[in-house]
Residue frames as a rotation matrix with the C-alpha (Angstrom) as fourth column:
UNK 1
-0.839 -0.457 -0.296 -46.03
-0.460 0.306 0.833 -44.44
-0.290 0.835 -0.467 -19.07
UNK 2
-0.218 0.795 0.566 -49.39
-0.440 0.438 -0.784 -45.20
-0.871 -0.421 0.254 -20.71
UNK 3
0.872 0.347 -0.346 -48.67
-0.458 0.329 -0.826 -45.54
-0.173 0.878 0.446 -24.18
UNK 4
0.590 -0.668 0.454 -46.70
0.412 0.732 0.542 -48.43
-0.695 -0.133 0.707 -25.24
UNK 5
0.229 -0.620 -0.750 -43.42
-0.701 -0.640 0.315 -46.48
-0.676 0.454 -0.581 -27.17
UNK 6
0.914 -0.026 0.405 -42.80
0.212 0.881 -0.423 -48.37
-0.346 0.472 0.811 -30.23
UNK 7
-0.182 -0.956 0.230 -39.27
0.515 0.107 0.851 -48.46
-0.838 0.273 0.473 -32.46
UNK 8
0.260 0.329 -0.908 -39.08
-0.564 -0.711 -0.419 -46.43
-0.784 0.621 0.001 -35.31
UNK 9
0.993 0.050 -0.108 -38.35
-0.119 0.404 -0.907 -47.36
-0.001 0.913 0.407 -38.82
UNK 10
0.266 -0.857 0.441 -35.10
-0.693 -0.488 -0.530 -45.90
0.670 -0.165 -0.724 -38.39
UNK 11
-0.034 -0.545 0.838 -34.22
-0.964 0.239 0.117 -47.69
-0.264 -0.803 -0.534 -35.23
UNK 12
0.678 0.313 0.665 -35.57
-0.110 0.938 -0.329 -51.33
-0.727 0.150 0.670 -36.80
UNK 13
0.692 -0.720 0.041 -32.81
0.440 0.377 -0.815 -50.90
0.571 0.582 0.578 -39.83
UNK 14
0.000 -0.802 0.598 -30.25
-0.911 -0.246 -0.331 -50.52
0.412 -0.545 -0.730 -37.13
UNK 15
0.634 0.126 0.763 -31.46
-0.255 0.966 0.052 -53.68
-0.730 -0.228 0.644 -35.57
UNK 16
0.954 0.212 -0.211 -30.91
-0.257 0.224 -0.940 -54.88
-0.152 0.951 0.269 -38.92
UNK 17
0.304 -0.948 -0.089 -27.34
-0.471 -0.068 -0.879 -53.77
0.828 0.310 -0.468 -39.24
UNK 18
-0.089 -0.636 0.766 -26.55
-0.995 0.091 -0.040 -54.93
-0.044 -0.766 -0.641 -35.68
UNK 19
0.658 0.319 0.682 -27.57
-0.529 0.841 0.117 -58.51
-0.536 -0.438 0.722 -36.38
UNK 20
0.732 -0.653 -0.192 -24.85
-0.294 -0.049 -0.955 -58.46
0.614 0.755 -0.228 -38.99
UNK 21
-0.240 -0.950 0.199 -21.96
-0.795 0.075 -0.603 -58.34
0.558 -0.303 -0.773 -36.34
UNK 22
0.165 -0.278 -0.946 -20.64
0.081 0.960 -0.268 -61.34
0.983 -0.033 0.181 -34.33
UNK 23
-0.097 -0.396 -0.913 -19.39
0.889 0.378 -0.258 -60.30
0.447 -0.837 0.315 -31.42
UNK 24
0.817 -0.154 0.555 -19.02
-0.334 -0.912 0.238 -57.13
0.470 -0.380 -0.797 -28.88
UNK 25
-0.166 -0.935 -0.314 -16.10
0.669 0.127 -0.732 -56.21
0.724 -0.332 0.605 -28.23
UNK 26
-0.832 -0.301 -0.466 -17.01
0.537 -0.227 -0.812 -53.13
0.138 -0.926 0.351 -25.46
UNK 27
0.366 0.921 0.132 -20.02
0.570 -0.334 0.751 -51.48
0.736 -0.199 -0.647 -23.62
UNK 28
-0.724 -0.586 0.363 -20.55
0.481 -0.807 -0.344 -47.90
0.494 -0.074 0.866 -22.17
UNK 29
0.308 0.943 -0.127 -22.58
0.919 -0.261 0.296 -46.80
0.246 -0.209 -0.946 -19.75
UNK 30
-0.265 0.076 0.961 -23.47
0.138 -0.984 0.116 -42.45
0.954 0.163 0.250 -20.32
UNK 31
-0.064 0.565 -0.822 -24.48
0.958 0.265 0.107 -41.68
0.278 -0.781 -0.559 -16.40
UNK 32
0.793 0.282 0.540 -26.24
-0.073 -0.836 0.545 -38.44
0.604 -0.472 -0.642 -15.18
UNK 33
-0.266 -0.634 -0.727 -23.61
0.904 0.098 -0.417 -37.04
0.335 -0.767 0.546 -12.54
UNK 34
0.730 0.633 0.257 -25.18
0.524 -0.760 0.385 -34.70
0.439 -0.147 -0.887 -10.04
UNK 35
-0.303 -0.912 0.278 -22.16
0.447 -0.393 -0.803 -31.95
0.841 -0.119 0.527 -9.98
UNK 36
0.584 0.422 0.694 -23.96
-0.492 -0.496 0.716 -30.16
0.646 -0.759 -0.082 -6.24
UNK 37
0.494 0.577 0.651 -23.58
-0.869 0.309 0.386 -32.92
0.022 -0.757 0.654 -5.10
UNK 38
0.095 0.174 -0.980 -21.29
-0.646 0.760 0.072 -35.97
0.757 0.626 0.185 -6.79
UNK 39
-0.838 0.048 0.544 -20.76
-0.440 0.530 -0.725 -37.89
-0.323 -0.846 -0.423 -3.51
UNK 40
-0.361 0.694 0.623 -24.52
-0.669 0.273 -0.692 -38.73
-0.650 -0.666 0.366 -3.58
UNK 41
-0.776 0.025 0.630 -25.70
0.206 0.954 0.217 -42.03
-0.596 0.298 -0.746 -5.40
UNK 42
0.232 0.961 -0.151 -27.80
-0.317 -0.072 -0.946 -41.21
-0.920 0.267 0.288 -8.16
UNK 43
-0.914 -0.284 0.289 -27.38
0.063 0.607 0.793 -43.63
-0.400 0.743 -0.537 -11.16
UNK 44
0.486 0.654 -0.580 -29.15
-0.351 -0.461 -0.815 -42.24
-0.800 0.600 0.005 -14.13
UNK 45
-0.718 -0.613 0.329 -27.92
0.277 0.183 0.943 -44.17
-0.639 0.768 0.039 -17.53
UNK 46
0.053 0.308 -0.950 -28.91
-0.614 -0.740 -0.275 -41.97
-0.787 0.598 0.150 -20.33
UNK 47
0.708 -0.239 -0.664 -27.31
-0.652 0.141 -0.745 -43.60
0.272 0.961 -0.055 -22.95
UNK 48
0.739 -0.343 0.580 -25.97
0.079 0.899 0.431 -47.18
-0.670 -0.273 0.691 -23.73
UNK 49
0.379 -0.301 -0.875 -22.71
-0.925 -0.097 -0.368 -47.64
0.025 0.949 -0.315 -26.33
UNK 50
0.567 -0.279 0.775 -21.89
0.072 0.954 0.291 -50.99
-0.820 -0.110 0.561 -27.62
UNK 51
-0.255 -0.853 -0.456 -18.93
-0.852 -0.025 0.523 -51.45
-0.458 0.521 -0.720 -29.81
UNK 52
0.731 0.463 0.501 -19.63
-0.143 0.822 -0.552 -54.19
-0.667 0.332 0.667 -31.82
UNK 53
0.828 -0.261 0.496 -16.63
0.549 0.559 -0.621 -55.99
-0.116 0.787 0.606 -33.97
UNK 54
-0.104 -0.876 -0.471 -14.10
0.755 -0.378 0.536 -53.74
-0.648 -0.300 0.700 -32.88
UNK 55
-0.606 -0.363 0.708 -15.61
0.794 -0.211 0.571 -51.45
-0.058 0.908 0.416 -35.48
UNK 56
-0.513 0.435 0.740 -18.87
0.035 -0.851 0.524 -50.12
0.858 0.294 0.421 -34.97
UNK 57
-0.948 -0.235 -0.215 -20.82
0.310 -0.523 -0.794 -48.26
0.075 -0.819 0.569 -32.49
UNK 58
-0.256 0.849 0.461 -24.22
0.408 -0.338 0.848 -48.04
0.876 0.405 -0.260 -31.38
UNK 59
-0.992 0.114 0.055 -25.91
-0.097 -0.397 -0.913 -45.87
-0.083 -0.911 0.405 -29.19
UNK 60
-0.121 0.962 -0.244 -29.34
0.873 0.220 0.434 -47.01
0.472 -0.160 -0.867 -27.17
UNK 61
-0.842 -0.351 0.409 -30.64
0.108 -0.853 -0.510 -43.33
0.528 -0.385 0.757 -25.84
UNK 62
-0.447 0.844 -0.296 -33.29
0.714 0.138 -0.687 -42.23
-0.539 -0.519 -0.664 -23.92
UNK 63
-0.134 0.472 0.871 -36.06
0.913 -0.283 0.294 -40.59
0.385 0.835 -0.394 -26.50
UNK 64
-0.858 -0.306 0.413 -36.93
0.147 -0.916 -0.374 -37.28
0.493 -0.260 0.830 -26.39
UNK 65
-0.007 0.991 0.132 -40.39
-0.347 -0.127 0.929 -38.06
0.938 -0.039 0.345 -24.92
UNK 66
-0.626 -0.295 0.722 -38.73
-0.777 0.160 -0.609 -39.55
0.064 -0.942 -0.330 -22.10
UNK 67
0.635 0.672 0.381 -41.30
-0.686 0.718 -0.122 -43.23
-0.356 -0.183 0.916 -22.53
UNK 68
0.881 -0.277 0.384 -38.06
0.411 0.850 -0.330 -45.16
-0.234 0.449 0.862 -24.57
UNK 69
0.013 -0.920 -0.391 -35.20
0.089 -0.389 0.917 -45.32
-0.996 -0.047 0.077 -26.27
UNK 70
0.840 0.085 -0.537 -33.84
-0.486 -0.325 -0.812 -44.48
-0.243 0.942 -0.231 -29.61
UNK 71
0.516 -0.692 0.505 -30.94
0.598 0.713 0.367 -46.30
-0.613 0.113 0.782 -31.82
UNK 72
0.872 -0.394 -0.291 -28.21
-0.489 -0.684 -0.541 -44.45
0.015 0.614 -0.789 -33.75
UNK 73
0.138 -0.974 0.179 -24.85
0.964 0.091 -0.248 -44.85
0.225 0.207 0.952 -35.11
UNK 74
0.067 -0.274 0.959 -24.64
0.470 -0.840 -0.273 -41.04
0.880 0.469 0.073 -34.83
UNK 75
0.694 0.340 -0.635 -23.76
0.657 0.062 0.751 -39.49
0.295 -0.938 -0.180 -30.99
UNK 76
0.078 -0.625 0.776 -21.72
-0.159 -0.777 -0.610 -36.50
0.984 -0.075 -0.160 -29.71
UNK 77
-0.158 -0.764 -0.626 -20.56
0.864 0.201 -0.462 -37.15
0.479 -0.614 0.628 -26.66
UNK 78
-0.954 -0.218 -0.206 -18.95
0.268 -0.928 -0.258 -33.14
-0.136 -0.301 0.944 -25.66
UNK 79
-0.785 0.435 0.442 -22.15
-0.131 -0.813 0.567 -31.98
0.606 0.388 0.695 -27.66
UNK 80
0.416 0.860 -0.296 -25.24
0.235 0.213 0.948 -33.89
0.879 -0.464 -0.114 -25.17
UNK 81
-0.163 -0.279 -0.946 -22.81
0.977 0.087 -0.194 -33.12
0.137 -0.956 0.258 -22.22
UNK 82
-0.972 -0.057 0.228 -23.45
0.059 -0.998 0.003 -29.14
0.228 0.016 0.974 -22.99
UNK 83
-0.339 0.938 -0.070 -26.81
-0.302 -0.038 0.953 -29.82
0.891 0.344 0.296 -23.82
UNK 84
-0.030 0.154 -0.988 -27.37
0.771 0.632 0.075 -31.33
0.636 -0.760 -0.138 -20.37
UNK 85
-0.609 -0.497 -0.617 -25.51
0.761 -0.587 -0.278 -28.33
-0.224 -0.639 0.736 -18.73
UNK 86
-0.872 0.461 0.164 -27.65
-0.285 -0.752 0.595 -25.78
0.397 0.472 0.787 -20.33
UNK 87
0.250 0.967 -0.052 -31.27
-0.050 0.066 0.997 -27.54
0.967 -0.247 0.065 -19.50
UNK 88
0.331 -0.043 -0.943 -29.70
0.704 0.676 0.216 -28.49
0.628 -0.736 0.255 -16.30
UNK 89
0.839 -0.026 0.543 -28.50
-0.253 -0.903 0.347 -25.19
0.481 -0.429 -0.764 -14.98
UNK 90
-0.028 -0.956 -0.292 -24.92
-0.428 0.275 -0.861 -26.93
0.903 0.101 -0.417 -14.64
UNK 91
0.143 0.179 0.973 -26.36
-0.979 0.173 0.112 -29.56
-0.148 -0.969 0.200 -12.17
UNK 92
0.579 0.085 0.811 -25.87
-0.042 0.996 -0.074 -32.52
-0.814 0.009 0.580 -14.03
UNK 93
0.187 -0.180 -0.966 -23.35
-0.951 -0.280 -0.131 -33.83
-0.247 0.943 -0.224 -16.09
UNK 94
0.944 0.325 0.049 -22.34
-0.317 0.940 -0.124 -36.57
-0.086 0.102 0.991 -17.92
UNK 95
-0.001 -0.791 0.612 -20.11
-0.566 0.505 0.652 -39.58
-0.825 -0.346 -0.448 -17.30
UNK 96
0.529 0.344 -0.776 -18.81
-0.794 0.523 -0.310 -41.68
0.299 0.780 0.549 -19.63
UNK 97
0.203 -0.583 0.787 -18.18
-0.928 0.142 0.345 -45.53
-0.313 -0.800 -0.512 -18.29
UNK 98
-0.072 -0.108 -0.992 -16.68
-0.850 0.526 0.004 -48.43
0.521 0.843 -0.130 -19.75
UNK 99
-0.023 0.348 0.937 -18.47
-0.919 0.362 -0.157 -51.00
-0.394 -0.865 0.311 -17.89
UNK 100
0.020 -0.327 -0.945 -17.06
-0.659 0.707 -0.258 -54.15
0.752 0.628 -0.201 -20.51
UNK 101
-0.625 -0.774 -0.095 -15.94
-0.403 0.425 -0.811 -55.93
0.668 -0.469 -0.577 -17.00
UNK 102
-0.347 0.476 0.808 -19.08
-0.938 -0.156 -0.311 -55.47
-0.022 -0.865 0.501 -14.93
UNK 103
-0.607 0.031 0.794 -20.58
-0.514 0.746 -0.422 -58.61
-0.606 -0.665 -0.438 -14.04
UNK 104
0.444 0.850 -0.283 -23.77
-0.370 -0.114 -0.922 -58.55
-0.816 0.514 0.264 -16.26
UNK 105
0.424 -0.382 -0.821 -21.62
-0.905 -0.155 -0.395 -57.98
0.023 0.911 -0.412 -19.52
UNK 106
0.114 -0.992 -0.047 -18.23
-0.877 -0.122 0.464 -59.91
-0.466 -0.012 -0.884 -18.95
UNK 107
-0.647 -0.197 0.737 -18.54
-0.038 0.973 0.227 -63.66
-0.762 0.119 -0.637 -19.48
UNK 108
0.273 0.899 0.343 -21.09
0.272 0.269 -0.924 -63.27
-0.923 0.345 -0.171 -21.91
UNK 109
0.783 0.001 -0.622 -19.53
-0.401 -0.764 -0.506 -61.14
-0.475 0.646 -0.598 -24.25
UNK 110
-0.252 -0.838 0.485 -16.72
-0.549 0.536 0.641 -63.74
-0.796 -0.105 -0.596 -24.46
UNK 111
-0.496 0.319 0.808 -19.13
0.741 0.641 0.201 -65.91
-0.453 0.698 -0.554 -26.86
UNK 112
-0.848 0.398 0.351 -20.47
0.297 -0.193 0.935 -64.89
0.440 0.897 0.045 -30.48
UNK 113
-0.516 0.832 -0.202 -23.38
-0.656 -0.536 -0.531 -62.59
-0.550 -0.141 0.823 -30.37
UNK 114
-0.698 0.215 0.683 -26.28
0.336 0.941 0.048 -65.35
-0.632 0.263 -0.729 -31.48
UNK 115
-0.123 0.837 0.534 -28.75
0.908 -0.122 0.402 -63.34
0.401 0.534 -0.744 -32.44
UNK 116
-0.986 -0.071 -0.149 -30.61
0.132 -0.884 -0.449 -59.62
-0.100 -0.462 0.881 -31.87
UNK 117
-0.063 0.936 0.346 -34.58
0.693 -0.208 0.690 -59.15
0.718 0.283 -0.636 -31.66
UNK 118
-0.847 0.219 0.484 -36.90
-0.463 -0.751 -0.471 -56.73
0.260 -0.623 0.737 -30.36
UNK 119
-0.602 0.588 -0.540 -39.99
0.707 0.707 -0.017 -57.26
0.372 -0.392 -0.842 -28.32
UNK 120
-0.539 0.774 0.333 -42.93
-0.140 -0.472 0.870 -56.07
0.831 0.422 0.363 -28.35
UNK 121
-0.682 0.029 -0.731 -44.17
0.546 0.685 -0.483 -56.16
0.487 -0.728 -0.483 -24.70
UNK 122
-0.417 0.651 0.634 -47.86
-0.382 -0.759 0.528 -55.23
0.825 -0.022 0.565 -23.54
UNK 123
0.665 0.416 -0.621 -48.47
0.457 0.431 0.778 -57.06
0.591 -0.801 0.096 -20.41
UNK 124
0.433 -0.551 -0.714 -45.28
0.899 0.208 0.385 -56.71
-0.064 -0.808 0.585 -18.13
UNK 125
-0.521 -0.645 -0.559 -43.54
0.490 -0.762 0.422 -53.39
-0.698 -0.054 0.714 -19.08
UNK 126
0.829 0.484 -0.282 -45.97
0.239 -0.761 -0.603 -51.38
-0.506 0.433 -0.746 -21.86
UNK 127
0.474 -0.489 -0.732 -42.94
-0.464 -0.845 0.264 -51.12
-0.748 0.215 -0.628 -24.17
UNK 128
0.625 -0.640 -0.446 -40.36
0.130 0.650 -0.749 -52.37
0.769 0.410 0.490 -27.14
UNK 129
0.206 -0.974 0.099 -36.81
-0.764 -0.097 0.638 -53.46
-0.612 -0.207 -0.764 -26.24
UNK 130
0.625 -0.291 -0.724 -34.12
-0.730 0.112 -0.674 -54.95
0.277 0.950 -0.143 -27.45
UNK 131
0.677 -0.254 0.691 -32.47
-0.594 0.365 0.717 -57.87
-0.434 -0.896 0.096 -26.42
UNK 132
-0.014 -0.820 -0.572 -29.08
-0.910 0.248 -0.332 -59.68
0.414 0.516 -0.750 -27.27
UNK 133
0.928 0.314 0.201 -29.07
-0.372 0.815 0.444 -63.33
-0.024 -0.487 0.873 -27.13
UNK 134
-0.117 -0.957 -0.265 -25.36
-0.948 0.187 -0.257 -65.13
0.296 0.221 -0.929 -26.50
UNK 135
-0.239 -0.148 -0.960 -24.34
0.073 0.983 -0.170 -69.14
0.968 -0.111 -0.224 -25.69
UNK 136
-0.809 -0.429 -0.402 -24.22
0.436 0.021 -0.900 -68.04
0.394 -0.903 0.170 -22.20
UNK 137
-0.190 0.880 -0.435 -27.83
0.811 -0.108 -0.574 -66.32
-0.553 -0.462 -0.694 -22.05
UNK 138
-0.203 -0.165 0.965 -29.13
0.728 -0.684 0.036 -63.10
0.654 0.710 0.259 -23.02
UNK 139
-0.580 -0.039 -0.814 -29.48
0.619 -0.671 -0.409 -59.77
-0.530 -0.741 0.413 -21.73
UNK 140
0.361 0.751 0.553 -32.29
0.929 -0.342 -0.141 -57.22
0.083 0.564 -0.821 -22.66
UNK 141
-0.903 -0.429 0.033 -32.20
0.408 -0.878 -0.252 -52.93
0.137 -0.214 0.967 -22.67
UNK 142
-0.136 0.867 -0.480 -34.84
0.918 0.292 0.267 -51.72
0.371 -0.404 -0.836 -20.82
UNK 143
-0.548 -0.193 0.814 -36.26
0.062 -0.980 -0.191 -48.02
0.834 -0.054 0.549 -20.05
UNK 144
-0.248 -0.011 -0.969 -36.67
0.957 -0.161 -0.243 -46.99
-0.153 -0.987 0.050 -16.60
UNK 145
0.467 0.386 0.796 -38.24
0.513 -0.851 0.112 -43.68
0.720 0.356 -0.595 -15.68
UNK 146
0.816 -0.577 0.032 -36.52
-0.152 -0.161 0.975 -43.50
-0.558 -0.801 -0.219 -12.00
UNK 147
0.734 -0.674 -0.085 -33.34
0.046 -0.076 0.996 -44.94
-0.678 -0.735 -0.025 -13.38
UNK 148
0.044 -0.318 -0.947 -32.87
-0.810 -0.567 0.152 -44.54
-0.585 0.760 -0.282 -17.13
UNK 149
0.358 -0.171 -0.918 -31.62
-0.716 0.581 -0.387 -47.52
0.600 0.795 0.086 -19.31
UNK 150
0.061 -0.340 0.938 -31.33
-0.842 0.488 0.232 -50.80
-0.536 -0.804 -0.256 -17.49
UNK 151
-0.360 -0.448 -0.818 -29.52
-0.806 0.590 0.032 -53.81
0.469 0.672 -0.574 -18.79
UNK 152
0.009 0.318 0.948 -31.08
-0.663 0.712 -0.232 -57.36
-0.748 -0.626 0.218 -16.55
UNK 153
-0.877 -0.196 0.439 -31.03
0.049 0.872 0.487 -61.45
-0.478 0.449 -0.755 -18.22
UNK 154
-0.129 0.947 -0.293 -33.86
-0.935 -0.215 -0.283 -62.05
-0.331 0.237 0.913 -20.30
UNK 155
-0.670 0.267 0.692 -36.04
0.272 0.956 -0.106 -65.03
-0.691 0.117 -0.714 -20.61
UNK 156
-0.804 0.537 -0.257 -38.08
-0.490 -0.351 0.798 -65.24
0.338 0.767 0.545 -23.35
């Protein structure tokens, strides 16, 4: 990863719209499943979904350059799980988990979404993300090349 991936135009008026909403109501993590093999531990999140207001739906993906992610409102499910199968030679598909409870998420999501920014980071990681601030802390989305999209607290 040597160039620092920036956000598109596109993905910044999504920001936009997402600082509109108040609250999340549920989060999805998309996870590579190796079908050879699914026994064996390989945790690959492709693709984040956050519900937001009980209404709408974004999705954080991994880009097609494989250095970031992309935003959308717009996401097929069935259709990226073919697409997988096909490049993948039906070794990998995808999962689709509703990880609202997990440990990271739960208590946080309880209080009003305060705020959304991105960040512009050229020392420590060489990249943008996005990070959600609540009463209770905040939490960032972060691209991984080993392990895909990773969610962790963030300090500014």
């Amino acid at each position: 990863m040597n160039e620092l991936y920036q956000f598109s135009k596109q993905d910044l008026r999504l920001v936009s719209q997402i600082k509109q909403h108040q609250n999340i109501s549920a989060i999805f993590y998309h996870f590579w499943i190796n079908l050879v093999n699914p026994e064996e531990k390989f945790v690959f999140v492709d693709t984040i979904e956050i519900v937001f207001d009980k209404t709408t739906t974004y999705f954080f993906k991994i880009n097609e350059e494989d250095n970031g992610y992309t935003i959308s409102s717009n996401y097929n499910f069935e259709e990226e799980q073919k697409m997988l199968a096909e490049k993948f030679q039906e070794v990998l598909s995808l999962k689709r988990v509703d990880v609202s409870a997990a440990t990271i998420w739960k208590d946080k999501i309880k209080t009003p979404l305060l705020s959304v920014n991105t960040v512009n980071d050229y020392e420590n990681r060489n990249e943008n993300f996005i990070h959600f601030d609540f009463i209770d802390g905040s939490l960032a989305i972060y691209y991984n090349e080993e392990k895909g999209l990773l969610v962790e607290d963030y300090e500014a």
